[in-house]
VOPAGU-2260 file (C-alpha; in pm, 1 decimal, decimal comma):
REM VOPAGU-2260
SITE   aa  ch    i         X         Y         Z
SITE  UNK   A    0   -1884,6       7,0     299,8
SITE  UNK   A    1   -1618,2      87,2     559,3
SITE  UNK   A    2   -1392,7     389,1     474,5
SITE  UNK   A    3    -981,5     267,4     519,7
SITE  UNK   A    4    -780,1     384,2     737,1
SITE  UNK   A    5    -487,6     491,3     452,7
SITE  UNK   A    6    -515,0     685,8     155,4
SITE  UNK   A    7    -411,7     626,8    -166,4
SITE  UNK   A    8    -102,1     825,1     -90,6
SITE  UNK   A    9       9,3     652,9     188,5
SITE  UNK   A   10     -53,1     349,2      21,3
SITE  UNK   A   11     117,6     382,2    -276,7
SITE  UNK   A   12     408,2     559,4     -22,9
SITE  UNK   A   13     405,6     213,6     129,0
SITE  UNK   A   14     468,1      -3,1    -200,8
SITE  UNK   A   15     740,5     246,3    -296,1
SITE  UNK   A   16     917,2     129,4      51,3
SITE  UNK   A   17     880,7    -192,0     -37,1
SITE  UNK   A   18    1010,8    -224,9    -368,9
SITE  UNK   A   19    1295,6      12,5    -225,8
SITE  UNK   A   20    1401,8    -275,0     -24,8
SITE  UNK   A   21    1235,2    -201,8     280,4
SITE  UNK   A   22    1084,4    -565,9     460,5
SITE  UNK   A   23     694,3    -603,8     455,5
SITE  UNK   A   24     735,3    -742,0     827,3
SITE  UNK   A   25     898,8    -400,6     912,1
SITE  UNK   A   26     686,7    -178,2     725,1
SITE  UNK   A   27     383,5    -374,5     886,7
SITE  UNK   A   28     513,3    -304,4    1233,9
SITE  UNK   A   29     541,5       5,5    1162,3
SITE  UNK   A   30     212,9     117,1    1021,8
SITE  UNK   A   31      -6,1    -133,7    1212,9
SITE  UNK   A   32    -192,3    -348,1     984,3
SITE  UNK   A   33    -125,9    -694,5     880,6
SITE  UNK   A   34      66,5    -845,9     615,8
SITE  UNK   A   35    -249,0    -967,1     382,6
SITE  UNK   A   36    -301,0    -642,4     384,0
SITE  UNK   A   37      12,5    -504,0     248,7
SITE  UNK   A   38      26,1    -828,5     -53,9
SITE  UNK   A   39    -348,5    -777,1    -126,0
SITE  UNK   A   40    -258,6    -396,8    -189,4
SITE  UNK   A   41      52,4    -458,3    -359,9
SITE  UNK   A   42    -149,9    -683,4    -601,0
SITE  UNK   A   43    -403,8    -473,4    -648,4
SITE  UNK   A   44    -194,1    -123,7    -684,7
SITE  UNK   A   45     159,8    -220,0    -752,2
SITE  UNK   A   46     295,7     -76,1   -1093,9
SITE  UNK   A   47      82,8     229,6   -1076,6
SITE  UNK   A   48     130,3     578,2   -1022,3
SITE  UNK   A   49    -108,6     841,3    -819,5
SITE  UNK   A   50    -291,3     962,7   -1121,7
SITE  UNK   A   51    -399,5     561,7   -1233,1
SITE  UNK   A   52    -491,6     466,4    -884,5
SITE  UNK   A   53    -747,7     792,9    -864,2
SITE  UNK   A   54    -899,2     669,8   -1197,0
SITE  UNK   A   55    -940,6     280,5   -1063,9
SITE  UNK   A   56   -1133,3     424,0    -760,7
């Protein structure tokens, strides 16, 4: 399986922005990656913390 190119961190750093108020269009810019990729994280790992995310991986 292919490795991705964020970690955890970054994306959790990423949904923070987000829910802070931030666009996903601008945050995608930004970072490089696609907007199905931002909403299928955000579904996946919104509402969690660091210490969740390590134990769903």
């Amino acid at each position: 399986m292919r490795k991705s190119r964020y970690t955890d961190s970054q994306i959790l750093a990423l949904i923070k922005q987000n829910e802070n108020g931030i666009p996903v269009a601008e945050l995608c810019r930004e970072h490089g990656m696609g907007s199905a990729q931002f909403y299928k994280w955000r579904a996946k790992f919104g509402g969690i913390d660091a210490s969740m995310m390590k134990r769903l991986k």
